[in-house]
One Martini backbone bead per residue (centre of mass of N, CA, C, O) as a GRO file, in nm:
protein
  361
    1UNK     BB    1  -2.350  -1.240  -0.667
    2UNK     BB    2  -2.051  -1.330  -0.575
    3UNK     BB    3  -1.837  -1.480  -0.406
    4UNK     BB    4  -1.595  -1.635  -0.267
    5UNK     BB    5  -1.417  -1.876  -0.335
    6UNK     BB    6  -1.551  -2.130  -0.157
    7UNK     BB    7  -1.757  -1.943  -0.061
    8UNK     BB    8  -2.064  -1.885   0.046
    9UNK     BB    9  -2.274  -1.559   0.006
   10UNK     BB   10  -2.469  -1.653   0.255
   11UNK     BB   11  -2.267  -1.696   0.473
   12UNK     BB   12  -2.136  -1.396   0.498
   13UNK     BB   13  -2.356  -1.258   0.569
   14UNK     BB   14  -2.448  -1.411   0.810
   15UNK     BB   15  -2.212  -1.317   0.952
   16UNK     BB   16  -2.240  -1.014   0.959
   17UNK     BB   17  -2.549  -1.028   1.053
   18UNK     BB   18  -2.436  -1.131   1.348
   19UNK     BB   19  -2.268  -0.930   1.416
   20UNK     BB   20  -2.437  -0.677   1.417
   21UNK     BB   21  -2.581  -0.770   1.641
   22UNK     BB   22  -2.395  -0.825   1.838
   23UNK     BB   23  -2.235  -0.467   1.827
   24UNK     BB   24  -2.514  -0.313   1.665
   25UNK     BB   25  -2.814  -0.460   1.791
   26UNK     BB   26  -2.873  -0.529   1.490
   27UNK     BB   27  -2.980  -0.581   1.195
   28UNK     BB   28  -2.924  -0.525   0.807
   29UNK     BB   29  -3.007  -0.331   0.547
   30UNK     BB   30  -2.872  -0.455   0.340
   31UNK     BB   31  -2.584  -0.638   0.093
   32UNK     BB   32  -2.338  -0.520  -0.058
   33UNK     BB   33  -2.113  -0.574  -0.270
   34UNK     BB   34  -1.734  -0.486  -0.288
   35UNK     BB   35  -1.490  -0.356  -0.453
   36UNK     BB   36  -1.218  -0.549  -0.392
   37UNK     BB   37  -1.009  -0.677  -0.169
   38UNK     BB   38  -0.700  -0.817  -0.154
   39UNK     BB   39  -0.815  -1.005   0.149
   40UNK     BB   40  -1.103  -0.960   0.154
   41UNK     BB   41  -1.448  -0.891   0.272
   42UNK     BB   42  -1.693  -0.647   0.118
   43UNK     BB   43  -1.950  -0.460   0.277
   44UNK     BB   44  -2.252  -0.274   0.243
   45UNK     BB   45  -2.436  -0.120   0.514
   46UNK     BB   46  -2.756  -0.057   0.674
   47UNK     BB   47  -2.771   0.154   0.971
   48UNK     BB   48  -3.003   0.354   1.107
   49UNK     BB   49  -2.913   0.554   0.858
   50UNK     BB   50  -2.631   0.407   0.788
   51UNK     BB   51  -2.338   0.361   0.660
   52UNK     BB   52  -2.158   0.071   0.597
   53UNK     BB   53  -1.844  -0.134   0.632
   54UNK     BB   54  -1.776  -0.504   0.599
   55UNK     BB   55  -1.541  -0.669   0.747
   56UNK     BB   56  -1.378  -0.984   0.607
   57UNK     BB   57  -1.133  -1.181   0.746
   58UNK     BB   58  -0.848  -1.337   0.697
   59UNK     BB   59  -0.772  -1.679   0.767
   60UNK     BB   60  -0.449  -1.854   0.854
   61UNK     BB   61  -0.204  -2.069   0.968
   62UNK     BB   62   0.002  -1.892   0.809
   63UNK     BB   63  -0.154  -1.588   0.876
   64UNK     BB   64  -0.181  -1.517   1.247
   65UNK     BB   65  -0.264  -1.210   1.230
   66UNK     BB   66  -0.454  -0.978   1.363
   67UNK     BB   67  -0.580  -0.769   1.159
   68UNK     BB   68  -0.851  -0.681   1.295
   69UNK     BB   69  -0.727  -0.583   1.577
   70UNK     BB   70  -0.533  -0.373   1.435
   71UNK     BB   71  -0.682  -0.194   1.291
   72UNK     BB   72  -0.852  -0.100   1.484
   73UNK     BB   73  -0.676   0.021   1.708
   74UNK     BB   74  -0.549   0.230   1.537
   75UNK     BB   75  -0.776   0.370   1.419
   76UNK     BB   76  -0.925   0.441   1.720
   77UNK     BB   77  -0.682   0.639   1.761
   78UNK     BB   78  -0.706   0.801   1.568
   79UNK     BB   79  -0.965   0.905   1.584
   80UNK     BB   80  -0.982   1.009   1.864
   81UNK     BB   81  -0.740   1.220   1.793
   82UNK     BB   82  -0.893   1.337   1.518
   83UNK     BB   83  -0.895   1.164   1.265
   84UNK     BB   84  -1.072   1.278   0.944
   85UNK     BB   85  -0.890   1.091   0.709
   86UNK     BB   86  -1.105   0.822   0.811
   87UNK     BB   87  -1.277   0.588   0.898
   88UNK     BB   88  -1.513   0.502   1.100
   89UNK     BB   89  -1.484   0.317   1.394
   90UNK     BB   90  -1.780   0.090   1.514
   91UNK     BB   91  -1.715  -0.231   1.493
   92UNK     BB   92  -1.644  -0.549   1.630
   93UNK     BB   93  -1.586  -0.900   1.580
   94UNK     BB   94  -1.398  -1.171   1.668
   95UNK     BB   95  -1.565  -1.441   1.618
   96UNK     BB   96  -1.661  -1.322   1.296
   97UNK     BB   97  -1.415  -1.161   1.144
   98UNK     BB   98  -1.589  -0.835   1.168
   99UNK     BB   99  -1.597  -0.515   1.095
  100UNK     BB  100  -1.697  -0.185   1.120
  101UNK     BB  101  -1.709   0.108   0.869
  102UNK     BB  102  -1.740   0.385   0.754
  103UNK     BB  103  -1.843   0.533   0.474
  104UNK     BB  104  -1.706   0.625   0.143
  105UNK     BB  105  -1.739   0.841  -0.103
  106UNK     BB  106  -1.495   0.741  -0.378
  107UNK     BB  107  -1.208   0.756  -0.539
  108UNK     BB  108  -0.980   0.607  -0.667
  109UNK     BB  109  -0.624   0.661  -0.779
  110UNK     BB  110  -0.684   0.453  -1.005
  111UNK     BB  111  -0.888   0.654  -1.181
  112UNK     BB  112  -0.630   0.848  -1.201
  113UNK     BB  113  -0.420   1.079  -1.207
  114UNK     BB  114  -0.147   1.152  -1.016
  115UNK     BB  115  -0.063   1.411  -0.818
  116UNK     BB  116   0.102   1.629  -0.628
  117UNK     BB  117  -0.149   1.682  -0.403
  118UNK     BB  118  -0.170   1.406  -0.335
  119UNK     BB  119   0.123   1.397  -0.216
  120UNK     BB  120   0.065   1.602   0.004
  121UNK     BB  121  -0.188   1.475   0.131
  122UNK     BB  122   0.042   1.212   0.178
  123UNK     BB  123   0.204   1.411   0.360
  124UNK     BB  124   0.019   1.498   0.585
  125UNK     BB  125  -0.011   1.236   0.695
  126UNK     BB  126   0.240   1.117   0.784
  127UNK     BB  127   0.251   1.382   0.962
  128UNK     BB  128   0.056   1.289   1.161
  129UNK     BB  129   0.113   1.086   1.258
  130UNK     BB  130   0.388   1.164   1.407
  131UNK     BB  131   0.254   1.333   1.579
  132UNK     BB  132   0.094   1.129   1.721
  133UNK     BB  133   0.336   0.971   1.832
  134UNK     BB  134   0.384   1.153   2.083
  135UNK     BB  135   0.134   1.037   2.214
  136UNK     BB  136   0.118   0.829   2.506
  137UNK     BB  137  -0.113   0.624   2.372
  138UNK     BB  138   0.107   0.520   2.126
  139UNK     BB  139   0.250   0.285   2.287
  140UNK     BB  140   0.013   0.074   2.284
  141UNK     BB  141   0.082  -0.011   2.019
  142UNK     BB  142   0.173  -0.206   1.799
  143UNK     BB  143   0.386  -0.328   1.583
  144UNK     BB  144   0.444  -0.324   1.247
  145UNK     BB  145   0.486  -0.513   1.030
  146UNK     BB  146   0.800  -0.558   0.964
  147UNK     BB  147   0.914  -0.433   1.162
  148UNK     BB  148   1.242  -0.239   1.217
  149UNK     BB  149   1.530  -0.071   1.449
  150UNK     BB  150   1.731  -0.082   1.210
  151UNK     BB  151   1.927  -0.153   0.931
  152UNK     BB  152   1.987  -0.469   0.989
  153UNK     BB  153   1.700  -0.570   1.018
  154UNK     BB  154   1.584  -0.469   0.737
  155UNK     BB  155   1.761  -0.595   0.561
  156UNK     BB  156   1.665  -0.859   0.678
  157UNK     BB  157   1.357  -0.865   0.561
  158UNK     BB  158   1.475  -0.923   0.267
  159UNK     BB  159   1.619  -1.162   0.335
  160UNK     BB  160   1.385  -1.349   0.418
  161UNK     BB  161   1.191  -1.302   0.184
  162UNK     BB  162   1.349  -1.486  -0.020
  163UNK     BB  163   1.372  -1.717   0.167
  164UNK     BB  164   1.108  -1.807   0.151
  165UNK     BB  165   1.038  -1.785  -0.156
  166UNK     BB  166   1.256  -2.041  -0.197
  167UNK     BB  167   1.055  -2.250  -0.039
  168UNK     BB  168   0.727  -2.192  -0.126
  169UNK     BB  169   0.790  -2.255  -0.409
  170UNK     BB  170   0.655  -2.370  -0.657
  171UNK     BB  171   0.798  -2.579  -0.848
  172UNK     BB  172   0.660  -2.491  -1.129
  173UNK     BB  173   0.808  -2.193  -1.079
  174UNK     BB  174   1.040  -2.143  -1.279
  175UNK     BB  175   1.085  -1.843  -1.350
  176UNK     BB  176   1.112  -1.760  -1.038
  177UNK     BB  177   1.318  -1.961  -0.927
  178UNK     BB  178   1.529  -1.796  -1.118
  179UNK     BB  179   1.493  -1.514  -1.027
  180UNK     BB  180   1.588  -1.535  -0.720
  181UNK     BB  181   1.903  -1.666  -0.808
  182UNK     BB  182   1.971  -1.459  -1.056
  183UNK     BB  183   1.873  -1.166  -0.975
  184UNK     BB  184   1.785  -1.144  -0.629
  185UNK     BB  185   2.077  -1.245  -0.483
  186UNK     BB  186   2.280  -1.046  -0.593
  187UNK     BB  187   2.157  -0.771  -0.565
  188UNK     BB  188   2.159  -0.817  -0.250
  189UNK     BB  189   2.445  -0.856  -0.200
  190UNK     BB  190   2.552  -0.559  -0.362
  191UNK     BB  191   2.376  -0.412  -0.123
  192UNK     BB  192   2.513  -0.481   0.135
  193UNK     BB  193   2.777  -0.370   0.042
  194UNK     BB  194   2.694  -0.072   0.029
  195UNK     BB  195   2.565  -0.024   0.269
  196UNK     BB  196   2.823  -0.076   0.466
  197UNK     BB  197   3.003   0.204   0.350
  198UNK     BB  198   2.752   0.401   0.394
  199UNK     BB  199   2.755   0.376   0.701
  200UNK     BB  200   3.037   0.439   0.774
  201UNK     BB  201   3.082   0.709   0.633
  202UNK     BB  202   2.844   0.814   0.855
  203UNK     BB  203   2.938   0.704   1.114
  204UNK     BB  204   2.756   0.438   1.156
  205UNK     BB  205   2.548   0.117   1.234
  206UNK     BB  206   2.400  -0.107   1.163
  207UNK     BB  207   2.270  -0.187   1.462
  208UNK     BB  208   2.178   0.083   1.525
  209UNK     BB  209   1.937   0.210   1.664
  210UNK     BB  210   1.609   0.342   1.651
  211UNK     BB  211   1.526   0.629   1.747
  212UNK     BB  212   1.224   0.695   1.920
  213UNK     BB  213   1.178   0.975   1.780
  214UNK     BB  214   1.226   0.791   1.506
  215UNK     BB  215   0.926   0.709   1.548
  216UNK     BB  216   0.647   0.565   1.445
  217UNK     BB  217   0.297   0.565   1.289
  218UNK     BB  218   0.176   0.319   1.092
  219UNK     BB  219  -0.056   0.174   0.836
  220UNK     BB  220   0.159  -0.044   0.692
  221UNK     BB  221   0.029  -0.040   0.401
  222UNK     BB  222   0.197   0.179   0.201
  223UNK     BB  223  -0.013   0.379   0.025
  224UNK     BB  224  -0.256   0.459  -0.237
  225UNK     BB  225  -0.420   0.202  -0.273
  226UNK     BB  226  -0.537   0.338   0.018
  227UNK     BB  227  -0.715   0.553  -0.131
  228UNK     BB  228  -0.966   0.804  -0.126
  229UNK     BB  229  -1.127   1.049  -0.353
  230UNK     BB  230  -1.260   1.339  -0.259
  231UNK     BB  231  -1.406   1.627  -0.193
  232UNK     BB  232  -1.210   1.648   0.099
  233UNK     BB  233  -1.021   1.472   0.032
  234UNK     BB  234  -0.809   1.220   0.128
  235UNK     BB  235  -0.858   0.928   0.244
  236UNK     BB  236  -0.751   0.622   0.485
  237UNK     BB  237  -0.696   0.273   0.430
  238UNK     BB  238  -0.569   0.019   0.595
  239UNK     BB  239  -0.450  -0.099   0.924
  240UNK     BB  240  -0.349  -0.432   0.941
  241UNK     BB  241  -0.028  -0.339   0.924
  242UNK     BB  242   0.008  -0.164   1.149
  243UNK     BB  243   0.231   0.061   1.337
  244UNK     BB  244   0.539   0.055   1.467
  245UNK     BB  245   0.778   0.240   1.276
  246UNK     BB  246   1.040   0.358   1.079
  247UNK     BB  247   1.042   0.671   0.936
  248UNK     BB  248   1.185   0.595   0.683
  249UNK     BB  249   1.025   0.370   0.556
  250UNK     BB  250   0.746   0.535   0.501
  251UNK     BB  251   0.822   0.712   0.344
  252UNK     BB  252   0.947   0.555   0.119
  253UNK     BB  253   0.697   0.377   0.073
  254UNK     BB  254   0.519   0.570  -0.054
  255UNK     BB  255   0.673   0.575  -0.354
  256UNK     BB  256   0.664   0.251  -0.438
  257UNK     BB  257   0.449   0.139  -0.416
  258UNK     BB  258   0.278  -0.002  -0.671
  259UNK     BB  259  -0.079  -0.007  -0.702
  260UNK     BB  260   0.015   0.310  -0.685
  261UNK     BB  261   0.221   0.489  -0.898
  262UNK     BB  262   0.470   0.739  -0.838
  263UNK     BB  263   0.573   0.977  -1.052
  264UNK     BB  264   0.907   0.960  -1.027
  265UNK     BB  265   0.931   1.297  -1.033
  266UNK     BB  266   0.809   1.314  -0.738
  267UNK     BB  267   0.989   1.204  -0.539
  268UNK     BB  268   1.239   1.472  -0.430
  269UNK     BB  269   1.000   1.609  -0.279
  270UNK     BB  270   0.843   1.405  -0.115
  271UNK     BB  271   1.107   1.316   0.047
  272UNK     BB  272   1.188   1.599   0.151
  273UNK     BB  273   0.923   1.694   0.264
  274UNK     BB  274   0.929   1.463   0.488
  275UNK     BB  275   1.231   1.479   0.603
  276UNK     BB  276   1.136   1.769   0.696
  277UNK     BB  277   0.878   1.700   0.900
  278UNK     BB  278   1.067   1.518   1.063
  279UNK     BB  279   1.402   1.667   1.084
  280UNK     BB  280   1.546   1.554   1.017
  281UNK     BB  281   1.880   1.416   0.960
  282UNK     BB  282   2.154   1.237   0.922
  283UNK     BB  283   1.985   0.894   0.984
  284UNK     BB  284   1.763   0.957   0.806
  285UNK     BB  285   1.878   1.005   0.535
  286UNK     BB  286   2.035   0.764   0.515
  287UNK     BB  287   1.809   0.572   0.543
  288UNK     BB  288   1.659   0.657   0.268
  289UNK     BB  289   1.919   0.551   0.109
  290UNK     BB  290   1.882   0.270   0.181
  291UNK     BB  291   1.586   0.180   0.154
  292UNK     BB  292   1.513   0.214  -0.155
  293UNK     BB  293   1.603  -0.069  -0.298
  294UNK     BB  294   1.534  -0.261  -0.089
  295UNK     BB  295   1.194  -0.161  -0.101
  296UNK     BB  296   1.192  -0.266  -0.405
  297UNK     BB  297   1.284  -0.559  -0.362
  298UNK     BB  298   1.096  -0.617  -0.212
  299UNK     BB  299   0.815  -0.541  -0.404
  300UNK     BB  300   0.929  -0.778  -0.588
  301UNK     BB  301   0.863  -1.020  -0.405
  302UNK     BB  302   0.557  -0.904  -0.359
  303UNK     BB  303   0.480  -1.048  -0.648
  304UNK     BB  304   0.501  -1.330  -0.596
  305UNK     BB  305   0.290  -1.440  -0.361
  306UNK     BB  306   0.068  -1.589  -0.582
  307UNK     BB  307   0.296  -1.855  -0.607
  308UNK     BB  308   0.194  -1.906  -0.299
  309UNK     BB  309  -0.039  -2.036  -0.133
  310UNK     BB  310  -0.151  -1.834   0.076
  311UNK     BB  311  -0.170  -1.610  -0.119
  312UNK     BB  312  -0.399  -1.757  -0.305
  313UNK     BB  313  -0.575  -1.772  -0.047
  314UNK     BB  314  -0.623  -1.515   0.012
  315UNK     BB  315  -0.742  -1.393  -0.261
  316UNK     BB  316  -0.968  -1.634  -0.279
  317UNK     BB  317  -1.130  -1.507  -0.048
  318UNK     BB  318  -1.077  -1.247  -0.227
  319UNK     BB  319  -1.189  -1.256  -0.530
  320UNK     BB  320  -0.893  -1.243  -0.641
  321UNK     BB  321  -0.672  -1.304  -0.917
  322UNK     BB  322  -0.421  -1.444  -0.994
  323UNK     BB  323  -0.132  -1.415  -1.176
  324UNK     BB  324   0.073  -1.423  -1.376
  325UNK     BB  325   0.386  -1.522  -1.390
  326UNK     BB  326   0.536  -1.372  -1.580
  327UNK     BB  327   0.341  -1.074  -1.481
  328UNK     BB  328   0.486  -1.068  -1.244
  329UNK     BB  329   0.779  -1.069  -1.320
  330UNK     BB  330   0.760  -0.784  -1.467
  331UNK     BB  331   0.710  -0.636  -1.179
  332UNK     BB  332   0.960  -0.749  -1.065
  333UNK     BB  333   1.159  -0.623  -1.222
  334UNK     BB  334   1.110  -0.294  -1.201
  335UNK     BB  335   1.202  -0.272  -0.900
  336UNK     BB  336   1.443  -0.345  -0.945
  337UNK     BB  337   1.551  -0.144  -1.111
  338UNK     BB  338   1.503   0.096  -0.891
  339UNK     BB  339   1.778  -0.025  -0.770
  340UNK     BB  340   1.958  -0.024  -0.938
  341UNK     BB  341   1.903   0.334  -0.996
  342UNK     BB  342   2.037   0.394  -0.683
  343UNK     BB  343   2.348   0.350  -0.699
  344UNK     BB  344   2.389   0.646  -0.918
  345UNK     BB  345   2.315   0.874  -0.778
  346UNK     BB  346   2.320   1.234  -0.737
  347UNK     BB  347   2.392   1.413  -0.449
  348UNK     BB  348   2.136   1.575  -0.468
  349UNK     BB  349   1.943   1.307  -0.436
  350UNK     BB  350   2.097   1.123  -0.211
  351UNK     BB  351   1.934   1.262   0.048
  352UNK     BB  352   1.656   1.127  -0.091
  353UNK     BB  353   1.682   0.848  -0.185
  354UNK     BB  354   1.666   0.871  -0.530
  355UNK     BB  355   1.648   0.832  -0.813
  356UNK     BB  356   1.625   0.930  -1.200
  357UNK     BB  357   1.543   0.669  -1.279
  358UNK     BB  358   1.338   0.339  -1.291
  359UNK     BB  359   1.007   0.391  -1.187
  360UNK     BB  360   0.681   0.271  -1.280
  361UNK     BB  361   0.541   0.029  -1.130
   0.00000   0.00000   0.00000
């Protein structure tokens, strides 16, 4: 078993069982890596007769986001509220920045092709957080990742990502550098002059918050990826970058992720079945149809992380390894795509936000 490059596996180890010495009152019986974690460092390990996984966290000096402690609060409050199709949180050290969480025996969905079943499955969890979200309880959970409260915040928080990797990005990666300056800033130009004409026409303005009511408790980093298919059904992990945010970007990344990619002809009903579950409304499904393109090309942007060094530090934690700049950049073309095909969409389906044909993840 390898560790993480440059952490050696017997360090990890160490930590994780003084951690559960700490938190869960003695040593576990076997440590066995898991794969996957393209973030973090998973480890299954026995206690008391249960199976348990633990989670050892990335930490960066620029990467500053508390994700230990943001999963497990999210986490323990869906868990409170009755929420069982999540593993249970057993218990964190803050100190060894390690927490332990029920094992869930499943596969990915990228072990198998998506079905329109798994995304009712993953709209009935999105509609769950929602409905949890009425809880006065949820008022206590910090903001999600990224999280942004009007259409102008939203908007800019893609094009804050553009000024980062345009800053951030490695000297030698000159075609990703030719990318960002020629492909993706003229247009975001073009989108946010978009978004202008259609906020004004529905009556709405950028800058207009989004009301409270149509906020949610988000998963944070939402998608398929994030999920493992059971006999009992669709288990949901990974809310590290979880908590409050706009119920429209929510729905939208459903879609989007590229991860486990959702085949774009399921787009339609799935964005309509979630819009219609949170009460629809004239300001929820314009956010829906304005957030398709920009969360598109967020999405595009968020291939090249592995170009910027925080980003290779975190892989290299989580022991997976960076993309080359290429296969990066045909992925980030493709959401681009995404976005490009979302400017002329036909009435009927613009009010679901989805294009008719351009993402395939």
């Amino acid at each position: 078993m390898i560790a993480a490059p440059g952490i050696p596996e017997q360090s990890v180890k160490e930590t994780i069982t003084a951690a559960a010495a700490a938190v869960l009152g003695h040593a576990p019986d076997g440590l066995v890596r898991l794969p996957g974690g393209m973030n973090n460092v998973l480890y299954r390990l026995e206690l008391d007769g249960r199976s348990l996984v633990a989670k050892v966290y990335f930490s960066h000096a620029e990467d500053p986001r508390d994700r230990l402690g943001t999963e497990f609060r999210v986490a323990s409050f869906l868990w409170g509220k009755g929420a069982r199709c999540i593993p249970e949180p057993v218990g964190l050290s803050q100190a060894h920045g390690t927490a332990f969480y029920s094992y869930i025996e499943g596969k990915r969905l990228s072990e198998g092709p998506v079905t329109a079943l798994d995304m009712e499955s993953y709209a009935q969890f999105v509609l769950r957080l929602w409905e949890l979200s009425r809880d006065p309880a949820a008022a206590a959970l910090p903001n999600a990742a990224e999280a942004a409260f009007s259409v102008l915040d939203r908007l800019s928080t893609v094009v804050a990502r553009l000024w980062w990797l345009q800053g951030a990005m490695h000297p030698r990666a000159l075609a990703a550098r030719a990318f960002l300056a020629d492909e993706v800033a003229p247009l975001l130009e073009r989108l946010k002059q978009w978004a202008g004409g259609l906020v004004a026409d529905g009556g709405a303005s950028m800058d207009a918050p989004v009301p409270r009511a149509e906020r949610t408790v988000s998963p944070g980093d939402v998608g398929l990826h994030n999920c493992l298919r059971t006999p009992g059904g669709l288990v949901f992990h990974d809310f590290e970058y979880g908590g409050w945010d706009d119920v429209a970007q929510v729905i939208v990344q459903t879609c989007l992720a590229p991860g486990v990619p959702v085949p774009v002809e399921l787009h339609p009903n799935l964005l309509a079945r979630m819009v219609d579950g949170v009460g629809g409304g004239d300001f929820i499904s314009l956010r829906v149809r304005l957030f398709y393109p920009f969360l598109a090309v967020k999405w595009g942007l968020i291939m090249l992380n592995e170009l910027v060094e925080v980003g290779r530090a975190r892989r290299s934690f989580a022991g997976a390894g960076a993309g080359e700049e290429a296969s990066r950049l045909e992925k980030a073309r493709r959401m681009l795509a995404a976005a490009e095909a979302a400017f002329g969409v036909a009435p009927s389906v613009a009010a679901a936000g989805v294009p008719t044909e351009g993402h395939r993840g």
